[in-house]
C-alpha positions, 0 to 999 in steps of 0.5 A: 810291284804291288800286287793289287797292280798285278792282280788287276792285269791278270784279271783283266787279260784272263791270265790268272797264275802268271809269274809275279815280276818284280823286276819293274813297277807295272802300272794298272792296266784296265781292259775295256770292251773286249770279248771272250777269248777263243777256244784256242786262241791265236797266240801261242797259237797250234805250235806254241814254242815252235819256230820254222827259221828259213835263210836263202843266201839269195833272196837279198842283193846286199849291193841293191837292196832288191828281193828275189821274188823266186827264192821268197815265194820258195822261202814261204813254201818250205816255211809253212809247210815246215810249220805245219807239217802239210803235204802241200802249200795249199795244205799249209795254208788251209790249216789256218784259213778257209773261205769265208774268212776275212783275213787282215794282214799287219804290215809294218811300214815304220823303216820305209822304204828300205824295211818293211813288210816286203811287197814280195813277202805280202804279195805272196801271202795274198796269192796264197789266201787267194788260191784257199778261195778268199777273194781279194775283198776280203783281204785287208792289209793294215797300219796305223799310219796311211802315209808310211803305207803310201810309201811302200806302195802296196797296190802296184804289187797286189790284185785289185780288190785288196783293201788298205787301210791306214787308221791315221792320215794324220798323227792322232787320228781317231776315225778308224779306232774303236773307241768301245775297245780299248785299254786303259793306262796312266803312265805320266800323268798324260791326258788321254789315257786310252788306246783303242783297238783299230775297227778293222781288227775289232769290227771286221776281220776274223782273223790276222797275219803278223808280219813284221820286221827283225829292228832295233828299237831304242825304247823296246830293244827290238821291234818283232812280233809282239811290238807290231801287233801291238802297238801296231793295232791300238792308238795312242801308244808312243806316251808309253815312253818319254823323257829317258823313261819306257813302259814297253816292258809291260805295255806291248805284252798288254795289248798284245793279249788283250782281245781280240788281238790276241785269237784273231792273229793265229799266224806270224810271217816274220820278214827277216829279209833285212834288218836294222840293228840300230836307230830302229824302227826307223831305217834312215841309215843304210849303215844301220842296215843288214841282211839276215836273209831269213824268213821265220813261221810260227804262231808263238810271237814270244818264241819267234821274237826271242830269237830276233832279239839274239839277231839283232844284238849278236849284230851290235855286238859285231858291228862294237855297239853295246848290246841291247840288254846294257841299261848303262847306255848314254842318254841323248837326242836323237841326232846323237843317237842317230851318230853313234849307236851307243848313245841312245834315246831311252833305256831299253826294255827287252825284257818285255819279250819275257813278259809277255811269256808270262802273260801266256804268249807264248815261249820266252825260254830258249832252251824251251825253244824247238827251232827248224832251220832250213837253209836253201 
């Protein structure tokens, strides 16, 4: 890598003194628009290299795939004020919120409708922002595709009032980004070389909660926390990988730390409920499916997805897949990929997890790691 290329990343991303990696060629990323971080930014957060890891052998029937809303609501409160260290829920939650805080909530809705930011798990969170004396107007649940929201029908769970808000209803919409926001790559030559932050995350809310998935991805390795607030938040992100060949490595590590995303999102709500371990994000094969029964708190997205990435490919190396981290994998379409899980599509890239330790997210050592179990 050429080190005007990472000079000009920890430039632009205020990140000046991390770790020269020579392990792939980063292109040049530039930051547009973006405001001054917070004192303390969101990520790593209060409790950078700590993760609250919470399983309740109940809270999934494997047979029907349906959630216990009771032993989610006892997973969220043993978790947050495990985090924290708060007497109370209500404690825990008001270490990070308080009224007059507009509050968005990061969904994932790719692996609809089996995988996703449970109902239940959200439903939940907005009780809990609701009990701080936050009004249910000033709770936006958000994804970049309204279809994949309109799936998992997040309104039949919710109060009136929660606001939902899809930046796309079409693939390559542009109304709902802010385009004096954005970051600037040119991975492939392509035509539009920008992605911008959704106006929600950049115009409206104060803060966010990340709450997304434990999945295999074929161009990242996994989809966890970073990959959801990160390409989650911003357009035009899938030119990142095409034709065999993935950025990911660097890419979501980038827009993760550029503001406001990374003060604004101060918690992470990982729904390890269920799980993909192969053909993520998407979830079309049940055979893919499994059921980790695990919910993990922090404000680390770094450390919580190091961990994830060990789930999901301890899974694979079960189930006789290749792990996440072979960069021998065959190449081949995605019906192939979707027939056999070692074949994939593009060469992995999990190593991006580490990369966005470097970039001051967080965590990515596991013996640096401080994990609480709990199991109920």
């Amino acid at each position: 890598m050429e080190r005007r290329s990472f000079l000009q990343i920890a430039s632009a991303l205020g990140v000046a003194g991390a770790p020269l990696h020579a392990k792939r060629e980063i292109p040049n990323y530039r930051v547009v628009g973006a405001p001054a971080p917070a004192a303390q930014p969101g990520m790593p957060g209060r409790y950078p290299g700590q993760v609250v890891d919470v399983h309740h052998p109940r809270s999934v029937d494997e047979a029907t795939e349906a959630l216990d809303p009771a032993a989610v609501k006892e997973m969220m409160a043993r978790g947050m004020t495990a985090l924290t260290g708060a007497a109370s829920v209500s404690g825990a939650w008001r270490t990070f919120f308080e009224k007059g805080d507009v509050v968005g909530i990061k969904v994932n809705c790719v692996g609809r409708p089996h995988v996703v930011s449970s109902p239940e798990v959200v439903k939940e969170i907005v009780a809990n922002l609701m009990a701080l004396g936050i009004p249910p107007e000033s709770i936006y649940l958000y994804e970049r595709f309204q279809s994949q929201m309109d799936e998992v029908n997040y309104p039949a769970h919710l109060p009136a009032g929660v606001r939902l808000i899809g930046a796309e209803g079409r693939r390559g919409g542009s109304r709902e980004y802010d385009p004096a926001m954005y970051v600037d790559v040119d991975f492939f030559g392509e035509e539009d070389t920008r992605s911008s932050v959704m106006r929600v995350v950049s115009r409206t809310v104060t803060k966010i909660i990340n709450v997304p998935n434990m999945k295999d991805h074929g161009a990242s390795g996994v989809t966890g926390c970073l990959k959801n607030i990160a390409y989650g938040s911003y357009s035009n992100v899938a030119r990142s990988h095409m034709r065999g060949v993935s950025h990911t490595y660097s890419f979501i590590g980038t827009l993760a730390a550029a503001e406001p995303v990374r003060s604004k999102t101060v918690l992470q709500v990982m729904d390890g409920l269920k799980g993909v371990w192969h053909g993520g994000p998407f979830s079309r094969e049940r055979k893919y499916r499994f059921y980790p029964k695990r919910m993990m708190f922090g404000t680390d997205p770094v450390a919580i997805d190091r961990l994830v990435l060990d789930i999901v490919d301890d899974e694979r190396k079960r189930r006789g897949a290749v792990s996440v981290w072979d960069r021998s994998t065959r190449i081949g379409t995605g019906k192939e990929r979707d027939e056999d899980p070692n074949v994939n599509v593009l060469v992995r890239e999990p190593g991006h997890i580490e990369f966005a330790g470097s970039l001051g997210l967080g965590v990515a050592d596991l013996d640096k790691i401080r994990i609480r179990r709990i199991d109920l």
